[in-house]
N, C-alpha and C positions, 0 to 999 in steps of 0.2 A: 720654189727653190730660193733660197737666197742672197745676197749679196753683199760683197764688200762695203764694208761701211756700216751695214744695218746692225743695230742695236737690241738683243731679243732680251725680252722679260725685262726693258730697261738696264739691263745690270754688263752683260755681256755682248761684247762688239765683235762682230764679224773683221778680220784682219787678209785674209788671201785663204784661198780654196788652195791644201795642199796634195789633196787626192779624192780619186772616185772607187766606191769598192759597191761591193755587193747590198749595203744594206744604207747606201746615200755619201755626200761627200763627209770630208773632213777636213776641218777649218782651223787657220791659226787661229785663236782669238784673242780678246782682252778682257779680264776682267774688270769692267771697273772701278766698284766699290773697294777689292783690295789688292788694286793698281799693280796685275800681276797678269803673265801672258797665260793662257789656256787653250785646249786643244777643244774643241768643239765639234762634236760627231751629225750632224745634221741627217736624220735618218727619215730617208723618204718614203712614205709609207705607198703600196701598190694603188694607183689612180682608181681604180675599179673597186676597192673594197667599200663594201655599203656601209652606214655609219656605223651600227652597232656594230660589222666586226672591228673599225677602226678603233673607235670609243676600247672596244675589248682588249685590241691589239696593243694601244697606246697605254692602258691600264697595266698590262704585262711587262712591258718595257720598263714604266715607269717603277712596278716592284721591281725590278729585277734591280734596276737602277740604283734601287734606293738599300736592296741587302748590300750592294758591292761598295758600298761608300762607307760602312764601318769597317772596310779593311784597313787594315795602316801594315806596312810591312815595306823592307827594303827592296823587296824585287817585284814589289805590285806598283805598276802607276796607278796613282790616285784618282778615286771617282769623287769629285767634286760637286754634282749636282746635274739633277734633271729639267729643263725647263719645254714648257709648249707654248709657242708662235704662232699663230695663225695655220691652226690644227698640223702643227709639223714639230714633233719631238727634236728635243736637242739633247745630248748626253755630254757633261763638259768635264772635262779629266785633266791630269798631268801634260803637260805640254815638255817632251821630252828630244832634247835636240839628238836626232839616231840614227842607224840603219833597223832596220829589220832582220831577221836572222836571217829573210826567206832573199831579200836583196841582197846580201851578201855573200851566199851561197851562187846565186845567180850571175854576180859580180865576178866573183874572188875564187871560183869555184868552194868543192867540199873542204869541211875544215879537219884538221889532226884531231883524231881521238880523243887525247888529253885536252882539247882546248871546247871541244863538243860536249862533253862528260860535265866539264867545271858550267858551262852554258846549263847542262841539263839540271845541275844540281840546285844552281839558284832559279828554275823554273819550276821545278820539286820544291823548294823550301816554300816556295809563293802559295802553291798549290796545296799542299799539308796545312800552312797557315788560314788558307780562306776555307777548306773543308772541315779544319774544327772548328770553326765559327761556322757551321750549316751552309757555306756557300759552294754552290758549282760553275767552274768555269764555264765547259760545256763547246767552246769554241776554242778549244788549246791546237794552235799553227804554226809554223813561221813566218807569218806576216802577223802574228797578237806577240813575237819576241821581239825585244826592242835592246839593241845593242846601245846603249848610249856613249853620246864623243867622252864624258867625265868617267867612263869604265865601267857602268853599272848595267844591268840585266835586266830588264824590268818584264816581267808577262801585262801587256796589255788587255786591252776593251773586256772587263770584267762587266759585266751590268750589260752587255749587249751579246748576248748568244743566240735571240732569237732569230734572225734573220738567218744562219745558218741550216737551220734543221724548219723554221716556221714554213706551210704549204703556199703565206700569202707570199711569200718572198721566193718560192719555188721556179718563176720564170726568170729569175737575172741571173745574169750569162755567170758563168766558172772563168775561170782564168785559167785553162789548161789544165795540168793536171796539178794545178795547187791550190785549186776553189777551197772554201771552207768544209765539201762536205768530203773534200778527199782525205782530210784528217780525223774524221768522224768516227767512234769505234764501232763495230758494224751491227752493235745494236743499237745504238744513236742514229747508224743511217737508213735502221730497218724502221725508228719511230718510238724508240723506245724512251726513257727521259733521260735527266742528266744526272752522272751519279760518278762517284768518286773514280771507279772504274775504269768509267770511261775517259771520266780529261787524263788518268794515266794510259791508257791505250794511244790518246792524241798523242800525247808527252813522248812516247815511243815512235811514233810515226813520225811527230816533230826531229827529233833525234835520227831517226834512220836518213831524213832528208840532209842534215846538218852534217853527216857524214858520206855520203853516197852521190847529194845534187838529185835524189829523186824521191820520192816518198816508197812506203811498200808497199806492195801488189796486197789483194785483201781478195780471200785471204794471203795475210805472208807468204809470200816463195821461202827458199833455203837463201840466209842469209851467209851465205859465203863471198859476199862486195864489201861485207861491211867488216871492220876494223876486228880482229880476232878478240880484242880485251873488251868490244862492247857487245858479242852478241852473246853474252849471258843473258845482261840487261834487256837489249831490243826483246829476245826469245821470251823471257819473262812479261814483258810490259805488251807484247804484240798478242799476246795468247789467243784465240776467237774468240773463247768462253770467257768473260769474266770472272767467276769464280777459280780461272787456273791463271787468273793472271799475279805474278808476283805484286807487293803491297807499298808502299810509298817506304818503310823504312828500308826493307830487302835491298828497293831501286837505288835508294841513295848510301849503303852499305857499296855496292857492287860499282856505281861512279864514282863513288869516292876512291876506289883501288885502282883508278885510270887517271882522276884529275891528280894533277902535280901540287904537291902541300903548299899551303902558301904562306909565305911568310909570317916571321911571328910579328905583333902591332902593338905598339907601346899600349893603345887606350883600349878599352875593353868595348865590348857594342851592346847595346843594351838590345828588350825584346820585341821594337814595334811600334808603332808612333798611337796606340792605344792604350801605351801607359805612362806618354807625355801629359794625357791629359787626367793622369792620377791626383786626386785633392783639386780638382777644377771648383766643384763648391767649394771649396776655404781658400780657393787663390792660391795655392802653393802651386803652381806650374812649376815644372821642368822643361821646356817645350824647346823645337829648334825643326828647321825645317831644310827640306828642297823642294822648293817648286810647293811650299807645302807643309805638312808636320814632317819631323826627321822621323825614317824609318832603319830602325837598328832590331839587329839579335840578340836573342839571348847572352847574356856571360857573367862574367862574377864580377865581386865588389870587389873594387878596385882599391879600398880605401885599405882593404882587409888582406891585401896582398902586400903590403911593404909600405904606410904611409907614416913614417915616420913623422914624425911633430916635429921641426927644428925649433929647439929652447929660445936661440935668439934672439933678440928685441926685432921688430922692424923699423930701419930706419928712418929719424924723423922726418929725414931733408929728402927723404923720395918725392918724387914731383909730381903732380895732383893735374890728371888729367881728366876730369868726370864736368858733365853736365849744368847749366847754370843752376837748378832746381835744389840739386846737393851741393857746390861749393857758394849758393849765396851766406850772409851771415846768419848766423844762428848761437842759438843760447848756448845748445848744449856743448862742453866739452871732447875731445876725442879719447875713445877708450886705447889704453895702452893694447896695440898687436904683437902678434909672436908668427913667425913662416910656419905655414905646412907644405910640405912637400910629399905628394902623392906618390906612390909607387906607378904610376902611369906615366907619370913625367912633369904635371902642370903643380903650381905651385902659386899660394893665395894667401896674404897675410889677412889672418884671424883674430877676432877679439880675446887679448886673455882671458879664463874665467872662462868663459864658453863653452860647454859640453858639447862634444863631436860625437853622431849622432850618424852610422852608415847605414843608407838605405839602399833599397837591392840596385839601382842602378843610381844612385849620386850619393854626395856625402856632405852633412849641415853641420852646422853648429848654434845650439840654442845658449839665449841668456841666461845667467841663472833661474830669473825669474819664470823663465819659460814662455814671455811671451812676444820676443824676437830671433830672428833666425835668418841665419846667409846660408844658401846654398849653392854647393858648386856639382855640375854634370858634364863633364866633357866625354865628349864621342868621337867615336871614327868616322864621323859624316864628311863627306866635305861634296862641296855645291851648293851649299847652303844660301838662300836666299833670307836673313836675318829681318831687313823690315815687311817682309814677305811673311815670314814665319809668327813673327809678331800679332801682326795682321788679322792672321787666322786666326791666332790664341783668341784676343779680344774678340774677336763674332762669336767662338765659341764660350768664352764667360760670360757673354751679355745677360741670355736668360738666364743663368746659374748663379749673377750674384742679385742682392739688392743695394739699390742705390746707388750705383755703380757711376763712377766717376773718372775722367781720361784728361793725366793731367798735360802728359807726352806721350807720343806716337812717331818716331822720327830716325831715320840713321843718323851715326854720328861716326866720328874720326876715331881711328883705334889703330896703334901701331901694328899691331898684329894679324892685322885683315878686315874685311868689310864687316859694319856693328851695328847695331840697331838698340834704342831703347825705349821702354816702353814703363810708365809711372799709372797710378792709379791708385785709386781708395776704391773697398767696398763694404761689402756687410755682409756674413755668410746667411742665409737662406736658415742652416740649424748648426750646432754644435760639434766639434771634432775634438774630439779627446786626444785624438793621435796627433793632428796637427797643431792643438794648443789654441785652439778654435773658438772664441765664445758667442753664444748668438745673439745680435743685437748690437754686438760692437763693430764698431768701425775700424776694420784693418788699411793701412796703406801697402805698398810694394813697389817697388823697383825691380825691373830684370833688364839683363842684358844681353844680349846672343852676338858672339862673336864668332866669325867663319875664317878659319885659315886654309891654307892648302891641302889641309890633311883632317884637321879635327872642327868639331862645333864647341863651342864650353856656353852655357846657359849660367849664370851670375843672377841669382834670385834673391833679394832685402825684403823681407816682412817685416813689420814691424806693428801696433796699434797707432793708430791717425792721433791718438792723444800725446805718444811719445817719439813720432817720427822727427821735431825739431830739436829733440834732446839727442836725437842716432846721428844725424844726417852729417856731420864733420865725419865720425866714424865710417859710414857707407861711402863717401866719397874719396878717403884714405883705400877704403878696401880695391874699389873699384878700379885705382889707377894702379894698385901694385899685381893684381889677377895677370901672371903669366901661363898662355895655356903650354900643352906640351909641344 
């Protein structure tokens, strides 16, 4: 078992043991390397298993581990990585300050319909998200719902279903009746595997509890306890058979007509923190994080919704807030700006001449020549960890570019909220036509992630490393006049 203080795989420190469940503790931790806190599942494998089944067991884990970590989504906390210590699995995740659905029911008692449904909806979007990417939860509870203190929803411990339903883990104790296998749909608990099906039969169980303070009987009794506007829903989702069970759209068709609309939001949300790292070979990130890469929905371009171009000039005497690296001297000249002002609210003075350039979820503007370019992305994120988010970007470019160079890594001062900036040259690996990419050349880049109460905005400078001292007055003009919304 492990201890406070202890350091596994080198990289990750043990911080305080914050609980004991069914398949070993879990630990605050710390990441080291990108000086960031993490949740640390320390999963104890049964004393008696002979090697070969451990070697097997720890093998299963560690796939399981390793599908659940291409998820990016806003209502999944994030599986970070798998490490093993001195034959003892670690599974390191989102470190997310919360209750639990299941403690909060237990607390506060049951929750209002409408406030149960809107819970149910973003544990449904999580769930549709990781099943079209071939992933099954398979352990859907209310102790894997995570209510978080900044508002968010998150379905937990992805990558860890085994201990649930596995025979080696079959002697540790239930908690009453809200073990993991009492969410189990009852072909999961007869041994069956894991399948879309059934993390919705959970998802209904999960829900019957979130309303009622109990889970259901199995099979279902007559839901007459439960809220009149949700046992469509429950009846649908609790089916025995899966084949009569209603289908992930029906289910969120049917909560949607309980939860209360939500307000309308100036910034649009984009689909996922798996298309942050879109153009990662050519270095065009758009990136931005919690605890992590930002995880945003789907929605439309914003640029294409009312982004008017203000004609303008920008003015000259605005005051120059950016980094020593762009306001040092340099040769080149400043390009004359002109305001754009987004239909979402945020507003960036651009270089004249510049073609605007909207992509499904941000919006650029390239040189004439084609081979510079500023981009702006602002989102609905907020919690944003900026030199955190950074952080990540770079470990994930490192194998994807060549020759890869870090010129800064560092928060800095921004009126607007906590900021981070991050500078570097590389060399793309091969060729991009879309992002004006040549292979063999040395690009530089600037990005900037700034987090305010409400939105994220990502500030992206490409440029060629041969013509970066002729931009750099220019990028540092842009950069102090970036208001988000």
């Amino acid at each position: 078992m492990g201890t406070a203080g202890q350091l596994i795989v080198g990289r990750y420190r043990l911080v305080r043991a914050l609980g004991h469940g069914r398949a070993g503790l879990v630990w605050e931790g710390r990441d080291t390397l990108l000086d960031r806190p993490v949740a640390i599942r320390e999963i104890l494998l049964p004393p008696d298993l002979s090697e070969t089944a451990r070697l097997r067991l720890v093998q299963r884990i560690s796939r399981e581990v390793r599908q659940a970590e291409r998820l990016r989504h806003p209502h999944i906390a994030a599986v970070h990585d798998v490490a093993e210590e001195n034959d003892t699995p670690y599974v390191v995740t989102e470190l997310v300050p919360s209750r639990s659905l299941d403690g909060v029911v237990s607390g506060d008692g049951p929750l209002p319909a409408a406030e149960a449904a809107r819970i149910a909806r973003a544990v449904l979007s999580a769930l549709t998200h990781a099943h079209a990417d071939g992933v099954r939860h398979g352990d859907v509870r209310p102790a894997n719902v995570l209510l978080a203190h900044d508002g968010r929803v998150l379905l937990a411990d992805f990558g860890v279903s085994i201990p649930a339903t596995d025979p080696a883990f079959a002697r540790a104790p239930e908690t009453g009746d809200r073990g993991p296998r009492t969410y189990l749909a009852p072909e999961r608990a007869a041994g069956g595997p894991r399948t879309v099906a059934a993390d919705l039969w959970s998802l209904g169980a999960t829900l019957h509890l979130a309303v009622t303070g109990r889970p259901p009987s199995v099979p279902p009794g007559p839901l007459e306890e439960t809220p009149e506007e949700l046992r469509a829903v429950l009846t649908g989702l609790l089916a025995r058979e899966p084949r009569r069970r209603i289908d992930a759209e029906t289910a969120d068709r049917l909560l949607a007509e309980v939860e209360p609309p939500a307000p309308d939001r100036p910034v649009r949300r984009g689909p996922g923190r798996t298309r942050l790292l879109t153009g990662l070979a050519a270095g065009v990130l758009v990136a931005c994080a919690v605890g992590g890469w930002a995880v945003l929905r789907p929605g439309g371009h914003e640029g294409r919704a009312g982004t008017g171009a203000v004609a303008s000039p920008v003015s000259p005497s605005a005051s120059v807030t950016s980094p020593a690296s762009v306001t040092s001297p340099a040769s080149g000249r400043r390009l004359k700006l002109r305001w754009h002002t987004s239909g979402a609210g945020w507003r960036a003075g651009v270089p004249r001449g510049w073609t605007r350039e909207e992509g499904p979820y941000s919006t650029s503007w390239r040189s004439p020549d084609g081979a510079a370019a500023f981009t702006v992305e602002v989102t609905a994120q907020r919690g944003t960890d900026p030199l955190a988010a950074l952080g990540e970007a770079e470990e994930i470019l490192r194998p994807a570019a060549k020759s890869y160079r870090r010129f800064r890594l560092e928060s800095v001062s921004d009126e607007h909220g906590p900021a981070a900036d991050w500078e570097f040259a590389w060399i793309p690996r091969k060729a991009s036509a879309r992002d004006h990419l040549a292979k063999g050349v040395e690009y530089r880049q600037y990005r900037r992630v700034i987090s305010t109460g409400t939105t994220t905005s990502v500030l992206t400078w490409t440029t060629p490393a041969a013509g970066w001292d002729a931009l750099r007055p220019t990028l540092a003009k842009v950069l102090s006049l970036f208001r988000p919304a």
